[in-house]
Every structure is written in C-alpha cells, then in structure tokens.
VMD Tcl script that builds the backbone (N, CA, C; Angstrom):
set m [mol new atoms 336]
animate dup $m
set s [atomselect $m all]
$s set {name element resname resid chain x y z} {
  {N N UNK 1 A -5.834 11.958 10.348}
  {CA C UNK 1 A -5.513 10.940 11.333}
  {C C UNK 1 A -4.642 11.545 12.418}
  {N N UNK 2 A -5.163 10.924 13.695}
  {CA C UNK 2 A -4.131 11.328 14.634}
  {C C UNK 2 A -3.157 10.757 15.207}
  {N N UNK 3 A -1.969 10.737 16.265}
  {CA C UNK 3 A -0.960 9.854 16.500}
  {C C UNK 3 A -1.605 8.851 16.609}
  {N N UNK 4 A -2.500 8.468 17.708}
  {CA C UNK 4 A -2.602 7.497 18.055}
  {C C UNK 4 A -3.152 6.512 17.124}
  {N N UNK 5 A -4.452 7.181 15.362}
  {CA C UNK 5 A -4.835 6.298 14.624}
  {C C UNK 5 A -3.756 6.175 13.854}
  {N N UNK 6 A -2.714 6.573 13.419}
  {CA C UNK 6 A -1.137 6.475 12.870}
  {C C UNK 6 A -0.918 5.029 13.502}
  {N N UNK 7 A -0.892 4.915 14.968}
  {CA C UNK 7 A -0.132 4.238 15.485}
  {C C UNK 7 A -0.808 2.252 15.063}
  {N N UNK 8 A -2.104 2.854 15.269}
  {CA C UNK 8 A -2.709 1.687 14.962}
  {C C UNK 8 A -3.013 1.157 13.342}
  {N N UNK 9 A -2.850 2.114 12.625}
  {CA C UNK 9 A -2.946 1.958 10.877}
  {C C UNK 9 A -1.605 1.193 11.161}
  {N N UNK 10 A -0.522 1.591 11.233}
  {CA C UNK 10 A 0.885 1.039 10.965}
  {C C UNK 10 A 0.983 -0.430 11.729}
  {N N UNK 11 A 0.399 -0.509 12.381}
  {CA C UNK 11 A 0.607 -1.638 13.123}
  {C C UNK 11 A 0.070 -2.785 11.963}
  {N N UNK 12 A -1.303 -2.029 11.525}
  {CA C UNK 12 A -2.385 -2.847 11.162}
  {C C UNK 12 A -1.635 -3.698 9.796}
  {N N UNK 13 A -0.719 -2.356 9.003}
  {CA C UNK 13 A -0.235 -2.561 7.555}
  {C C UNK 13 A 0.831 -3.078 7.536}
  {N N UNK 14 A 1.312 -3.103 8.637}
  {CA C UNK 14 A 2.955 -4.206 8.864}
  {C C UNK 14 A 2.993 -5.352 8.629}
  {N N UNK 15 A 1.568 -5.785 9.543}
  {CA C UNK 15 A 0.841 -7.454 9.798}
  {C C UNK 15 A 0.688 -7.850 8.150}
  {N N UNK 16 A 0.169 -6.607 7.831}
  {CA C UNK 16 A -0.645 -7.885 6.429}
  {C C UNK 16 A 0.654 -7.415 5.342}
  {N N UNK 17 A 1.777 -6.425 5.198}
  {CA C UNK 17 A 2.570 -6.339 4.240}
  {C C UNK 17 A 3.370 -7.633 4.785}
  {N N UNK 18 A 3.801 -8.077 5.764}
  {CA C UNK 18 A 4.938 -9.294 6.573}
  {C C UNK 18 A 4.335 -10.470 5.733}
  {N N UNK 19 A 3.114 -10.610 5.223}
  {CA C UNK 19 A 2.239 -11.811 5.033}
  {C C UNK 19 A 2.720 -11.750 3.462}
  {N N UNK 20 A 3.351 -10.460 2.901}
  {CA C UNK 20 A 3.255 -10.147 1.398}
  {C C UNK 20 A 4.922 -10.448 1.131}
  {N N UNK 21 A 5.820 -9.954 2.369}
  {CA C UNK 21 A 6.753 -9.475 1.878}
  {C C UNK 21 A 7.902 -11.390 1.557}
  {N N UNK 22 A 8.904 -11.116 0.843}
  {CA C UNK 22 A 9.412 -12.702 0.519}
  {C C UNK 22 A 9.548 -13.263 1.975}
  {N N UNK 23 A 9.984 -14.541 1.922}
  {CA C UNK 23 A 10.708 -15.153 3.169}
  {C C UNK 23 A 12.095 -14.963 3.383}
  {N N UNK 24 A 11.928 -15.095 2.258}
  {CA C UNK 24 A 13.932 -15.404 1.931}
  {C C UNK 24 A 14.876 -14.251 2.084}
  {N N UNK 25 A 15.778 -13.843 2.819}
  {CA C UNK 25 A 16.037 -12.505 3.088}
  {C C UNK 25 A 17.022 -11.872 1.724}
  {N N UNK 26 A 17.701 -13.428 1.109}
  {CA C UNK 26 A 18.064 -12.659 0.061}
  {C C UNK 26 A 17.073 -11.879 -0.948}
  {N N UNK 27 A 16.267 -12.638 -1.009}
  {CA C UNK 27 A 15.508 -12.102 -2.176}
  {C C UNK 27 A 14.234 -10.827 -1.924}
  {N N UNK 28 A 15.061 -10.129 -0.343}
  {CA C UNK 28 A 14.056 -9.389 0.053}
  {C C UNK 28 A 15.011 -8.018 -0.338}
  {N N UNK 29 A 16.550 -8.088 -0.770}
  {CA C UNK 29 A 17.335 -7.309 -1.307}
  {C C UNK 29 A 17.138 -7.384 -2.637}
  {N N UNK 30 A 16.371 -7.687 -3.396}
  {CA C UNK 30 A 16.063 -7.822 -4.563}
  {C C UNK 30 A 13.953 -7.437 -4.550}
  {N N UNK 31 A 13.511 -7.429 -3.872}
  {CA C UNK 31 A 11.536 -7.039 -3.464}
  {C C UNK 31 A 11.589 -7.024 -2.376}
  {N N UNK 32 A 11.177 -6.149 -1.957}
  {CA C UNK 32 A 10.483 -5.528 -0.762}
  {C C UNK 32 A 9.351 -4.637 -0.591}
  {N N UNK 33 A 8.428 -4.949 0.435}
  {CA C UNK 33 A 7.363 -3.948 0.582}
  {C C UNK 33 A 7.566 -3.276 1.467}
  {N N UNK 34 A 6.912 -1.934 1.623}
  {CA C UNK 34 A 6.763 -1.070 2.711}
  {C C UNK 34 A 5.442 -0.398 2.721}
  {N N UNK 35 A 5.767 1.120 3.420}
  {CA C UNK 35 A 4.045 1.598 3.644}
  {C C UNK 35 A 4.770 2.980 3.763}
  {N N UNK 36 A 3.874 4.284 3.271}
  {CA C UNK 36 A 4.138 5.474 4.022}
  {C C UNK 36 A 3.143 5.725 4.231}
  {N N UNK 37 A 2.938 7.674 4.938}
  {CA C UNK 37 A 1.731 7.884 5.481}
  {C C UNK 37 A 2.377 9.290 4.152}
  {N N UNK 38 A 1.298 9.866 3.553}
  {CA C UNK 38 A 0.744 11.335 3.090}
  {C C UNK 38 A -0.651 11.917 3.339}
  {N N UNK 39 A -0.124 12.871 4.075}
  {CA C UNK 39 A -1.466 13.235 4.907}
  {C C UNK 39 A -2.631 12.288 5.846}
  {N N UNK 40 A -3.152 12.304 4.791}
  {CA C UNK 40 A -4.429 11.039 5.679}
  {C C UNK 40 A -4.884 10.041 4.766}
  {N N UNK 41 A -3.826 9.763 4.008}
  {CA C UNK 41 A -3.348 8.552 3.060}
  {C C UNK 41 A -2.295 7.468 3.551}
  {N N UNK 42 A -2.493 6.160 3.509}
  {CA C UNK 42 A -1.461 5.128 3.864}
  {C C UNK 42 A -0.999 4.459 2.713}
  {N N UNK 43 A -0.238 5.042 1.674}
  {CA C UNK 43 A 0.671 4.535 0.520}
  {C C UNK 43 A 1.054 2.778 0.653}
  {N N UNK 44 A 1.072 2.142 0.206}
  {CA C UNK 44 A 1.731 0.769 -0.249}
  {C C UNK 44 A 2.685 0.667 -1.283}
  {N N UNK 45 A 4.082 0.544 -0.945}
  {CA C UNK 45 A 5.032 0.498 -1.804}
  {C C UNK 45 A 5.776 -0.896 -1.719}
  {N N UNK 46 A 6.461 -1.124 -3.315}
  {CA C UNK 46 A 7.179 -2.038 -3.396}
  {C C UNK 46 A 8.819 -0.765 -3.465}
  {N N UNK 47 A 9.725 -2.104 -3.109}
  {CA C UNK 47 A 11.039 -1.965 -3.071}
  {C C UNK 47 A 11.901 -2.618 -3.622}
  {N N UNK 48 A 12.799 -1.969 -4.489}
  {CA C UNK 48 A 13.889 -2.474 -5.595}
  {C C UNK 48 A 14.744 -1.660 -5.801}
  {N N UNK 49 A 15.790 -2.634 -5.929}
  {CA C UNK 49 A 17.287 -2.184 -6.226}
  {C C UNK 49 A 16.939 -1.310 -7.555}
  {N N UNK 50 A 18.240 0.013 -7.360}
  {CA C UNK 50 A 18.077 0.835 -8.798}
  {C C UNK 50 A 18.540 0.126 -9.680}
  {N N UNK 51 A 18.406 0.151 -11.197}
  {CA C UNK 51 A 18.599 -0.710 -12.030}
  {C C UNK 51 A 20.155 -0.050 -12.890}
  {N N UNK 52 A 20.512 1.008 -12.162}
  {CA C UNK 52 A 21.039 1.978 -13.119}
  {C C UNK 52 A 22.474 2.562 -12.062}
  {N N UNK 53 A 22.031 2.344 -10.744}
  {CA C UNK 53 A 22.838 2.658 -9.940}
  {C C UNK 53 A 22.865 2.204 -8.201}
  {N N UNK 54 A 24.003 2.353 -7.634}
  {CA C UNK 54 A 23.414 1.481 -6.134}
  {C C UNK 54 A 22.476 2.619 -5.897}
  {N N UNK 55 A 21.871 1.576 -4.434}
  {CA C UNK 55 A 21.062 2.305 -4.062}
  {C C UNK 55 A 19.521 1.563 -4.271}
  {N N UNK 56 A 18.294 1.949 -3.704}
  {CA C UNK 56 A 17.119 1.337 -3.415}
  {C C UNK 56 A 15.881 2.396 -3.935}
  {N N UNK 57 A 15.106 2.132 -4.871}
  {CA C UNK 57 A 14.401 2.838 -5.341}
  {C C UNK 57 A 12.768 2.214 -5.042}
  {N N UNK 58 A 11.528 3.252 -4.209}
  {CA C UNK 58 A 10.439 2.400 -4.074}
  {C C UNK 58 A 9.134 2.895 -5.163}
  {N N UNK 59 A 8.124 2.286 -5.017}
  {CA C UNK 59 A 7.045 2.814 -6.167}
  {C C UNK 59 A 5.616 2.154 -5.254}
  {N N UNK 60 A 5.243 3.303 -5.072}
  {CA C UNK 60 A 3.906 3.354 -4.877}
  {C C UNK 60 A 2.814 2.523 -5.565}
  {N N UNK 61 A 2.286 1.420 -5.047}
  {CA C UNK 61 A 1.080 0.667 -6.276}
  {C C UNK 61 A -0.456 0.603 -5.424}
  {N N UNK 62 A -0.482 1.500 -4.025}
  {CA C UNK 62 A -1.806 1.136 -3.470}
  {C C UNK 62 A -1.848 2.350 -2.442}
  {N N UNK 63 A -2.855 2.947 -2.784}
  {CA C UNK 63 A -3.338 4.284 -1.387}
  {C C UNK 63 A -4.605 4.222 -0.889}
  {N N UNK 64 A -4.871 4.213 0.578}
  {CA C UNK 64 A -6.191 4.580 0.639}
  {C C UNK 64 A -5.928 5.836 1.212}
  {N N UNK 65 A -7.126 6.855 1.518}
  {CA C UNK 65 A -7.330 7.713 2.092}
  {C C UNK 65 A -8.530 8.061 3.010}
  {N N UNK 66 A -8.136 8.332 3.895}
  {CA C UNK 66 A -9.213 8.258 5.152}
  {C C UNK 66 A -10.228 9.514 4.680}
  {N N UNK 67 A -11.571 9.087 4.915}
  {CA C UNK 67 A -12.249 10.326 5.024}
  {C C UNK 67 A -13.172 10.083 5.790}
  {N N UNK 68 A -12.635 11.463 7.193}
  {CA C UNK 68 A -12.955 11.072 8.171}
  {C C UNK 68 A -14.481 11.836 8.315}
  {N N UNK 69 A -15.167 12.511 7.256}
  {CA C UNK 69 A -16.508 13.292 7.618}
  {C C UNK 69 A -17.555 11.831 6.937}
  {N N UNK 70 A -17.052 10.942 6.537}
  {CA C UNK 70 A -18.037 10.000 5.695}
  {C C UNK 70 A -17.797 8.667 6.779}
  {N N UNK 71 A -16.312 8.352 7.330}
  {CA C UNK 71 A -15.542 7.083 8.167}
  {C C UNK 71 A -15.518 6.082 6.650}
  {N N UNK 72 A -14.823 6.728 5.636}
  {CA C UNK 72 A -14.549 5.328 4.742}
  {C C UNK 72 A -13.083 5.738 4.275}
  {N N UNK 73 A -12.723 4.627 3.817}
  {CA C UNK 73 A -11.777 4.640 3.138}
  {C C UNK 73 A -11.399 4.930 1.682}
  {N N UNK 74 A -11.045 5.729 0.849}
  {CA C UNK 74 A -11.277 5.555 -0.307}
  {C C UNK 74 A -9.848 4.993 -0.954}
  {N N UNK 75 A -9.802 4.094 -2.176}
  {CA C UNK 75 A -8.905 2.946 -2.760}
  {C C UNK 75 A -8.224 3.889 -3.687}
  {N N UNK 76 A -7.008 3.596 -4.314}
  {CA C UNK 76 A -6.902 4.143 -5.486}
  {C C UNK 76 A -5.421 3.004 -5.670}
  {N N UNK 77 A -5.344 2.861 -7.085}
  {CA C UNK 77 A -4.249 2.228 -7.520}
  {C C UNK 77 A -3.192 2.991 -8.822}
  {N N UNK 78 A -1.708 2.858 -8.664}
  {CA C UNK 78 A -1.270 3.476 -9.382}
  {C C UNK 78 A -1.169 2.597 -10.888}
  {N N UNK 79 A -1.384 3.269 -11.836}
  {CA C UNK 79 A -1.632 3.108 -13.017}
  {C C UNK 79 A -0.075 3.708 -13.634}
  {N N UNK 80 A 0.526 3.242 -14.545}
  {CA C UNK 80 A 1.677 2.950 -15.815}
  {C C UNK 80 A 1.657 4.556 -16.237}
  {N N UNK 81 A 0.656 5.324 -15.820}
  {CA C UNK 81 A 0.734 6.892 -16.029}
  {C C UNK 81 A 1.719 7.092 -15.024}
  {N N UNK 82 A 1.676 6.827 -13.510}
  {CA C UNK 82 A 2.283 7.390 -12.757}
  {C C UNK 82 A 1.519 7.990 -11.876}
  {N N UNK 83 A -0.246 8.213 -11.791}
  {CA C UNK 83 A -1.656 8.499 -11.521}
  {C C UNK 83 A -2.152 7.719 -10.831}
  {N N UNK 84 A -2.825 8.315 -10.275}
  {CA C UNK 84 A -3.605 7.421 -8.770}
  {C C UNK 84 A -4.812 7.009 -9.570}
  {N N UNK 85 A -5.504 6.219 -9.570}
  {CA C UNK 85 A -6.622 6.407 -10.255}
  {C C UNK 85 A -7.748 5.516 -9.124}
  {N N UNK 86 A -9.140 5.943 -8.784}
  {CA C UNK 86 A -9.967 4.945 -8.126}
  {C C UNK 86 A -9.614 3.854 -8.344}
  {N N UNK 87 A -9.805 3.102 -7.316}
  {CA C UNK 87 A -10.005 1.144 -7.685}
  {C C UNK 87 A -11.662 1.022 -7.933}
  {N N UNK 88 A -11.521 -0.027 -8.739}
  {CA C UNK 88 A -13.325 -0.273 -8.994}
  {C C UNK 88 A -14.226 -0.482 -7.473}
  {N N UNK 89 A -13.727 -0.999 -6.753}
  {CA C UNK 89 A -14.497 -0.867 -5.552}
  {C C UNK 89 A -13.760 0.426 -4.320}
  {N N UNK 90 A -14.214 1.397 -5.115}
  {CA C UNK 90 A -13.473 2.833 -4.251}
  {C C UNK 90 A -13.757 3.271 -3.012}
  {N N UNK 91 A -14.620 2.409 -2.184}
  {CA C UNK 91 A -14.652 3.295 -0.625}
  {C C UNK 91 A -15.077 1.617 -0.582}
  {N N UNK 92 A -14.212 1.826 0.806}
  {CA C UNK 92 A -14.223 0.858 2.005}
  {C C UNK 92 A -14.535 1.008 3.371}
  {N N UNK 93 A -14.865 0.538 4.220}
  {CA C UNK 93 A -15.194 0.894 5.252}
  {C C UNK 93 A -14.550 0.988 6.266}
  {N N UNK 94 A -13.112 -0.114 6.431}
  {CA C UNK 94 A -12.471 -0.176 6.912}
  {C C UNK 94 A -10.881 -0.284 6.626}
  {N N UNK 95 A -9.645 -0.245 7.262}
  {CA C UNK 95 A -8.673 -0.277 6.817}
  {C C UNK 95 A -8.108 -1.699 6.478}
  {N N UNK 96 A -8.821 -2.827 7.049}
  {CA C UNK 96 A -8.486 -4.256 7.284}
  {C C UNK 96 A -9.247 -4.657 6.043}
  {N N UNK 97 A -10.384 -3.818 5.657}
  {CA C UNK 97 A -11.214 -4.244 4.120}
  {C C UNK 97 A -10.418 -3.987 3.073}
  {N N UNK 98 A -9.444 -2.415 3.072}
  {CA C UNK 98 A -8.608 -2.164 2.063}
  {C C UNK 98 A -7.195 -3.349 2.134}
  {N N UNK 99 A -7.187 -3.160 2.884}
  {CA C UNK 99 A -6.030 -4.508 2.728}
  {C C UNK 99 A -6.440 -5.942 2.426}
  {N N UNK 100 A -7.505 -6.311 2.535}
  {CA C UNK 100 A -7.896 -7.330 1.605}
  {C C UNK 100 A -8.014 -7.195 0.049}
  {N N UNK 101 A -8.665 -6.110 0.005}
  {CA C UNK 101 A -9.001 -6.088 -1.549}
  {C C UNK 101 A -7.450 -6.135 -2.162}
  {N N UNK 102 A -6.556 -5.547 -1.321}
  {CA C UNK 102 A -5.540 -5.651 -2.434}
  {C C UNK 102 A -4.602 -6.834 -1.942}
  {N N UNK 103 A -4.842 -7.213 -1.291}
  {CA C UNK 103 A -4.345 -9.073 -1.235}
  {C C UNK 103 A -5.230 -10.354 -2.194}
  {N N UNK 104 A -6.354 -9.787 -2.071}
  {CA C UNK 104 A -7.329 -10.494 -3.274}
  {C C UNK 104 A -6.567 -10.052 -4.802}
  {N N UNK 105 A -6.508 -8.881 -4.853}
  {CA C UNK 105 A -6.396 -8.302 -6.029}
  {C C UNK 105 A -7.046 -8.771 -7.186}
  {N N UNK 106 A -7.926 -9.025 -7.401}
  {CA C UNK 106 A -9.153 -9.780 -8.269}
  {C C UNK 106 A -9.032 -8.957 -9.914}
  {N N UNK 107 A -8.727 -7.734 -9.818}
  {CA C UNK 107 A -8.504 -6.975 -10.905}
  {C C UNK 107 A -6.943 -6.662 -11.395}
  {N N UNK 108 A -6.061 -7.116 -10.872}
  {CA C UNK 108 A -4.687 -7.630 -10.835}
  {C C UNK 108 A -4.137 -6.085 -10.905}
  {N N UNK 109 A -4.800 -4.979 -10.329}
  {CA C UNK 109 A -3.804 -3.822 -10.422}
  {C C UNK 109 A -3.090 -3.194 -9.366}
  {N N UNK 110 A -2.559 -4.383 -8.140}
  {CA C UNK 110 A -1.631 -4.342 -7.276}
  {C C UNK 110 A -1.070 -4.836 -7.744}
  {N N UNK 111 A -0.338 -6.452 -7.458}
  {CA C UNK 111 A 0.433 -7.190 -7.768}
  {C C UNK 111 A 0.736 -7.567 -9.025}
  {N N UNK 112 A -0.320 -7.198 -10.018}
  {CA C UNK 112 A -0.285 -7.625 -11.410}
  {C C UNK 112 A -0.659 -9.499 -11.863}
}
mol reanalyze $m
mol bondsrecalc $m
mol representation Tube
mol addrep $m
C-alpha cells in the first residue's frame, strides 16, 4: 500500500471502529478499539487497562492483508494460540467487505 491507499484505509477503519468503539467515555478507559498498519496488513485491536500494572495493553483480534497482484483482501482472525489463522470466508474483495464480516461476526471469532 501506498501513502495515499494508507490514507484512505485509515479513514475507512476509523468510521466503522467509531461505530464499535463504547459511547461512554468512561468505559472507553476500561475498552477501546484501534487499528495498526504491518506492512500491507490493517490489524484491528482492542484496548485494555493492564491487569497487573498501570498502563494500557492492546491485542490484535482481526487482520486483513492486501494482495495487491490478485486486488483482494485476505481475513485472518487471532485465535487463543496467539496465531493468525484464515477466517472461513478468507479473501474479500474489498476493505468495506472486510469490515463487515467482522461487524457481522457470524462465527463469533472477533467479538466473541
């Protein structure tokens, strides 16, 4: 990906994490979502207080990865290993499709 598709992925994943993240601002110090970029991957993370010490600890539960010689997206969800593993419906076409599937979450291995 380049700046400018950076610029527009982030835009894209703000919109639909804002739709995810609480209302309530206290309880957004207690869950929070975010997003990173690795490589030509757009990570989906939740956010929580350490349980053990101050401080804010996040965890990865949703990646796609662009592949730009095919134009799909491919899904993967993190699994209790700590492992990326495919999602059952593993290539998407678009980035607005991957963010549905895991707002649907039909197989409950985003949100649970």
């Amino acid at each position: 990906m380049n700046a400018l598709d950076r610029v527009q992925v982030a835009k894209t994943v703000r919109t639909f994490l804002d739709t995810k993240r609480p209302v309530d601002p206290a309880i957004r110090v207690k869950l929070d979502f975010a997003f990173r970029f690795h490589r030509q991957s757009v990570e989906l993370l939740e956010i929580r207080p350490k349980f053990n010490k101050p401080g804010k600890t996040d965890h990865a539960f949703a990646k796609a990865t662009f592949v730009k010689a095919q134009a799909i997206w491919k899904v993967y969800w993190m699994r209790g290993n700590l492992k990326w593993h495919p999602y059952q419906l593993a290539k998407v076409r678009s980035l607005n499709a991957f963010l549905k599937l895991v707002g649907e979450d039909k197989h409950h291995c985003f949100f649970g």
